[in-house]
C-alpha positions in Angstrom: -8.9 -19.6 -22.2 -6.5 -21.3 -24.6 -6.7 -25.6 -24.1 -2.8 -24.8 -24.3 -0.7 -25.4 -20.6 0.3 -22.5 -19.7 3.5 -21.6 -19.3 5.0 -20.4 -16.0 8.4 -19.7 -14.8 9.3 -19.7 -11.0 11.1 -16.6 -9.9 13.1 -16.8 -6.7 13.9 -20.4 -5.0 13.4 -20.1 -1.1 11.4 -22.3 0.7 7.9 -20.6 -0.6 9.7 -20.9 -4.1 10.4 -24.4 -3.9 7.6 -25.3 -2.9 5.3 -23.7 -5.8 7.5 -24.9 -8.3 7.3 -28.5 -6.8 3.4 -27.9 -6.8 3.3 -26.3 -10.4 5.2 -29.8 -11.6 2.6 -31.8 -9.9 0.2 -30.6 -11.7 1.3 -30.8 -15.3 0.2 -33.7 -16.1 -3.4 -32.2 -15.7 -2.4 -30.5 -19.5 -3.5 -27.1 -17.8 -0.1 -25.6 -16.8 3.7 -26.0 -17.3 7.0 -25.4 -15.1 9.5 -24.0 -18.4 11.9 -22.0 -16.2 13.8 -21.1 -12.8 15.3 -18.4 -11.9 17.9 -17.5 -8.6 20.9 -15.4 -8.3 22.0 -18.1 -5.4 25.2 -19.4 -6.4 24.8 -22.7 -4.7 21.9 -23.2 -6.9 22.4 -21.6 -10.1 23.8 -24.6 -12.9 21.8 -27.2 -10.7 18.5 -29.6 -12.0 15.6 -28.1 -10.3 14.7 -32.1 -9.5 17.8 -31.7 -7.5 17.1 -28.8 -5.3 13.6 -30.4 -4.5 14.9 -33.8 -3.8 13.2 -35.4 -6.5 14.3 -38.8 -8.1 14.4 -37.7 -11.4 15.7 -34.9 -13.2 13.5 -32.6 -14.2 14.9 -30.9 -17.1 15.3 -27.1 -15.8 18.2 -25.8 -14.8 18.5 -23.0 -12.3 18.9 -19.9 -14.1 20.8 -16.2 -12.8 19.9 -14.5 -15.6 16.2 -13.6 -15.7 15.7 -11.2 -18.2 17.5 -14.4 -20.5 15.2 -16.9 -19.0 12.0 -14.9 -19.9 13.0 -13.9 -23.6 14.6 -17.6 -24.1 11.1 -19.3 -22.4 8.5 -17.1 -23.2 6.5 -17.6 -20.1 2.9 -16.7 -20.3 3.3 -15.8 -16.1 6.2 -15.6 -13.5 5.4 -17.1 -10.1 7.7 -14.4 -7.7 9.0 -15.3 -4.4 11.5 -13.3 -3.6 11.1 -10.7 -0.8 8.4 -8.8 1.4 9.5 -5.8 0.7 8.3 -4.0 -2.7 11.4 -1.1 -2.3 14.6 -4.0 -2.9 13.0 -5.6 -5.8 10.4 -3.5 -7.8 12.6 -3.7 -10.8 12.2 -7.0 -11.1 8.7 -7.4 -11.6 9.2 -4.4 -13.9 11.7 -6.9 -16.2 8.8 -8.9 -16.3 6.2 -6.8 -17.2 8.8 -5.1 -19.9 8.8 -8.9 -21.3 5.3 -9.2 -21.5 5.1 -11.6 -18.6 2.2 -11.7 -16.2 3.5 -11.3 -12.6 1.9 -13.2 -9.2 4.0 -12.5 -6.5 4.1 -13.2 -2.9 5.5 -9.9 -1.7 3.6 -9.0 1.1 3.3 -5.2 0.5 2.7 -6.0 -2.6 -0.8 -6.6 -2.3 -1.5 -3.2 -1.5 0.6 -1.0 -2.4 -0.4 2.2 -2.8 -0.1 3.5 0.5 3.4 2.8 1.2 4.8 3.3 -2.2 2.6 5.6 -4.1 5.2 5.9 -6.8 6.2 2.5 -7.0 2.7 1.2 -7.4 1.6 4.1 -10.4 4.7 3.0 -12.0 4.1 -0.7 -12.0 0.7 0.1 -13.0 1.7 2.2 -16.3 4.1 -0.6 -17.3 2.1 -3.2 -16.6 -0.7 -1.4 -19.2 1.7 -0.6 -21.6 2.6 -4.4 -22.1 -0.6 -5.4 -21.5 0.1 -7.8 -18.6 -1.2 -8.1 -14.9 0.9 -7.7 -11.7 -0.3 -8.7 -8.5 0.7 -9.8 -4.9 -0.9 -12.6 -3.0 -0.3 -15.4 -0.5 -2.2 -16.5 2.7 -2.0 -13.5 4.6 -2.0 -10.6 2.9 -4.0 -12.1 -0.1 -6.6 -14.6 1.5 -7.1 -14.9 5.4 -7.4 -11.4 6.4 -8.2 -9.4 3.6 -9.9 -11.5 0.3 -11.9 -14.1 2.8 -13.7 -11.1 4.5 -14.6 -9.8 1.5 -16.3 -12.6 0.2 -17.7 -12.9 3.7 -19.8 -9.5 3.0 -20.9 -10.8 -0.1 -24.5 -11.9 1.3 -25.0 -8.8 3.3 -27.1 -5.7 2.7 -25.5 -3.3 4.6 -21.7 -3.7 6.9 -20.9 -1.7 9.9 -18.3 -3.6 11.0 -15.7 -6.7 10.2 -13.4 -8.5 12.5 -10.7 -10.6 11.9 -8.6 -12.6 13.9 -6.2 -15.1 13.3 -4.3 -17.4 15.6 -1.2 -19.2 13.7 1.1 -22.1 16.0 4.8 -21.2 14.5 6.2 -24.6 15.3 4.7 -26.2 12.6 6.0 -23.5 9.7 9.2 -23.0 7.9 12.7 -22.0 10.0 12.3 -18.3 8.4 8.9 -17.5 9.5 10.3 -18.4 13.1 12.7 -16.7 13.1 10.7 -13.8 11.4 8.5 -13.7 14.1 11.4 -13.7 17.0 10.8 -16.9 18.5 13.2 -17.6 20.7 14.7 -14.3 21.0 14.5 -11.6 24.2 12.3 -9.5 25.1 15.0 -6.6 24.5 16.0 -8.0 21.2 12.5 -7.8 20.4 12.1 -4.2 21.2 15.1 -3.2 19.2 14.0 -5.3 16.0 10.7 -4.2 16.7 12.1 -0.3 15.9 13.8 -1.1 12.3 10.0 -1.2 11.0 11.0 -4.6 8.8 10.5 -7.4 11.8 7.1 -9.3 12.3 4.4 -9.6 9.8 4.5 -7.7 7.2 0.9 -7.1 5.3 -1.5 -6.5 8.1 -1.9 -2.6 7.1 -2.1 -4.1 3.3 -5.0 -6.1 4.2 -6.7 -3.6 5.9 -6.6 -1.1 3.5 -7.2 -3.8 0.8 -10.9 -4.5 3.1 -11.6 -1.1 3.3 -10.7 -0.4 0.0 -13.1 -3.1 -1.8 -16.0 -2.1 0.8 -15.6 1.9 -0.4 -15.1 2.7 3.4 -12.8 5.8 3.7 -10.8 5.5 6.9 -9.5 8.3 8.7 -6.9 6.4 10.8 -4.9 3.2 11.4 -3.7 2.6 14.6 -1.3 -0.3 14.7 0.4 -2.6 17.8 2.5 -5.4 17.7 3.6 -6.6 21.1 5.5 -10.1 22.0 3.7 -13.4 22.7 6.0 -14.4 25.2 6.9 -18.3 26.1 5.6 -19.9 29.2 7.4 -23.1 29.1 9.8 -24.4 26.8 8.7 -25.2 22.9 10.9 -27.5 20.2 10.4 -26.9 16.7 11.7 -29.0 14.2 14.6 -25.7 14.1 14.9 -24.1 17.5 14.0 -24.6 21.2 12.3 -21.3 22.7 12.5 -21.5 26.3 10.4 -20.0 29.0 10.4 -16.5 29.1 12.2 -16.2 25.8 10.1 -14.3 23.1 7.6 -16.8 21.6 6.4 -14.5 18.3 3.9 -12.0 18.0 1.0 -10.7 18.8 0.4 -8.0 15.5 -3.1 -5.6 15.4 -4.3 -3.3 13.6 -7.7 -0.6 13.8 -9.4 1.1 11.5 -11.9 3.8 12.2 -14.0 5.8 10.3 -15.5 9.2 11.4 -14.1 8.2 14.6 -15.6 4.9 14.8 -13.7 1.6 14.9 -15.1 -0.3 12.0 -12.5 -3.0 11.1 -9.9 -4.6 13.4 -7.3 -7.2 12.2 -5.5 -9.7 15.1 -2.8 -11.6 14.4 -0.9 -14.0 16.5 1.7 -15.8 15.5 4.1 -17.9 17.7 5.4 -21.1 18.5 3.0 -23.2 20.3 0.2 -21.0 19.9 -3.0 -22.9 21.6 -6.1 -23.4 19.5 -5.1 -22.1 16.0 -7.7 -20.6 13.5 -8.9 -17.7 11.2 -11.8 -16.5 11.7 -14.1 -13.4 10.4 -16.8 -11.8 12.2 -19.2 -9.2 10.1 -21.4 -7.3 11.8 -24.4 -6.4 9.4 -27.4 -7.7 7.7 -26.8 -10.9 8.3 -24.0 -10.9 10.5 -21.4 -13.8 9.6 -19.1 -15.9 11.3 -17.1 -17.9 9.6 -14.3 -20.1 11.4 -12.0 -22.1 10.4 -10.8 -24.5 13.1 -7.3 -25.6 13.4 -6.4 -22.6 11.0 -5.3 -22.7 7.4 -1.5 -24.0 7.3 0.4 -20.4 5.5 2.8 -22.6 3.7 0.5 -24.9 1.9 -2.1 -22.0 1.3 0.3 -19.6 0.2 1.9 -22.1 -2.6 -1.9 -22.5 -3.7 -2.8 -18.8 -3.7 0.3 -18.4 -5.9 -0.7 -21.1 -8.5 -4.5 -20.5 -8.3 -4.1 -17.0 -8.7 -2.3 -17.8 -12.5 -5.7 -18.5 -14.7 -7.3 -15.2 -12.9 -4.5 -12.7 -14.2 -4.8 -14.0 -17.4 -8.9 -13.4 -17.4 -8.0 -9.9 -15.7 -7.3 -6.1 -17.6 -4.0 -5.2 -17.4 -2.3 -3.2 -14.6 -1.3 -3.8 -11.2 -4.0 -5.1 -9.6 -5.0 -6.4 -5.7 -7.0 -10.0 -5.1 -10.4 -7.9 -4.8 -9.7 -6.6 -8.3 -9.5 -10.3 -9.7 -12.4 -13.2 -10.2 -12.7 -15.2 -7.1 -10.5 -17.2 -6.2 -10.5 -21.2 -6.6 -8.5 -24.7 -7.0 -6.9 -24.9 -10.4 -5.4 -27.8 -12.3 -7.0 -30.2 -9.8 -8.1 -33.6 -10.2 -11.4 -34.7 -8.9 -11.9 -37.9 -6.7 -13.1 -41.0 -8.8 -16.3 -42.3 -8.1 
């Protein structure tokens, strides 16, 4: 790898966005990698200092940016750090821009990070233009990308043979952003939940990615997915920092999923997610030779992991072929641009 930094631009300025750029200029002064652009179609943030936006006392020296095909042939960015939606139908094109530029693409789209069986065509199309400029596109985050999919994985690694993996993870909404609230319903009725429920958009998106994206990287062909999500429902009242849900009011989700395999149930995936959610953690269970439990009390906090997944992930595309690829097709992943404790 070149002792150059290298160069990223942040695509898409939410709260996830934000965040990794804020995390990306933290880290420059480690000479390993370097914030040169922003890009957002918001108008109340196009024209302003990225310092600005992230409440920094100094300026930073990039200016929010509309135009992104200008930003990436004016910066030449060696990757794009993409942030801005779960769903790979509404903005494809864009990581296609980038890949036409020669850019590297690590997004957080959710079904992203596997997308071949919701959008066959979208997914052979990103991968012929991402080999015929040579770059890398991929989706990652917490979850798809690291807690219920990529940590299994690794969690097989020591074993001989697997019959079957179990993941579950518990998440307490309170203490995440205002849209993952209200992504999940919290605070909403049971009704409203049932009609949202039906638009096939509301909850977590990414628990049939990560399943696929497990049974995928084990070479298990599945003959069937069978999928719930249900509401975790409040039984007292809960303040976030956002919203009060109150007793009996919808307090986010309980999202599963089952995979099964000549008719046997080889992989399940359990997700709950809602505000004040009692003993948080993530957990994977393998059956086989060993079997493995790994836990991880308290949970892994999405925001913070996600941001990391993003800006770890940018060494590994650049070590990786080109074409869109999926976390299990990429070197494991690890803490980049970090600076050890002194002795």
């Amino acid at each position: 790898m070149s002792t150059a930094p290298i160069r990223v631009v942040q695509y898409g300025l939410g709260p996830i966005g934000l965040e990794t750029a804020r995390a990306v200029l933290a880290k420059q002064d480690t000479g390993h990698i370097e914030l040169v652009g922003a890009i957002d179609i918001d108008p109340n943030k196009v024209g302003k200092d990225l310092g600005e936006l992230l409440g920094l006392e100094a300026p930073t020296g990039i200016t929010v940016e509309a135009d992104a095909e200008c930003v990436l042939q004016e910066r030449k960015p060696a990757v794009a750090l993409h942030t801005t939606s779960s769903f790979l139908s509404t903005m494809y094109e864009q990581l296609v821009l980038c890949a036409r530029q020669g850019v590297h693409v690590v997004s957080s789209t959710e079904e992203l990070a596997y997308p071949y069986d919701r959008h066959p065509e979208i997914a052979r199309r990103l991968d012929e233009v991402a080999r015929e400029h040579g770059v890398v596109i991929v989706g990652t985050g917490v979850n798809p990308g690291y807690a219920m999919d990529t940590l299994a994985l690794m969690a097989t690694g020591v074993c001989t043979d697997v019959r079957t993996i179990r993941v579950e993870r518990v998440v307490d909404a309170g203490g995440r952003r205002l849209p993952l609230q209200q992504k999940v319903g919290a605070g909403i009725t049971a009704e409203a939940f049932a009609e949202r429920k039906q638009t096939g958009t509301f909850g977590h998106i990414g628990l049939r990615e990560s399943a696929l994206l497990i049974a995928d990287g084990l070479g298990w062909p599945i003959d069937d997915l069978q999928e719930t999500l249900e509401p975790m429902m409040a039984d007292e009242d809960v303040k976030t920092p956002f919203l009060t849900v109150r007793a009996g009011q919808v307090a986010g989700i309980h999202h599963a999923i089952t995979a099964y395999a000549d008719g046997q149930a080889v992989l399940s995936l359990d997700l709950k997610m809602y505000v004040g959610a009692k003993d948080p953690k993530d957990a994977v269970y393998v059956e086989g030779t060993p079997p493995i439990s790994l836990v991880v009390e308290g949970g892994i906090f999405g925001d913070t992991a996600t941001v990391a997944m993003l800006v770890n992930t940018v060494p590994r595309v650049l070590e990786a072929t080109p074409g869109l690829k999926t976390m299990k097709d990429l070197a494991v992943p690890r803490a980049f641009a970090t600076r050890p404790l002194a002795s």
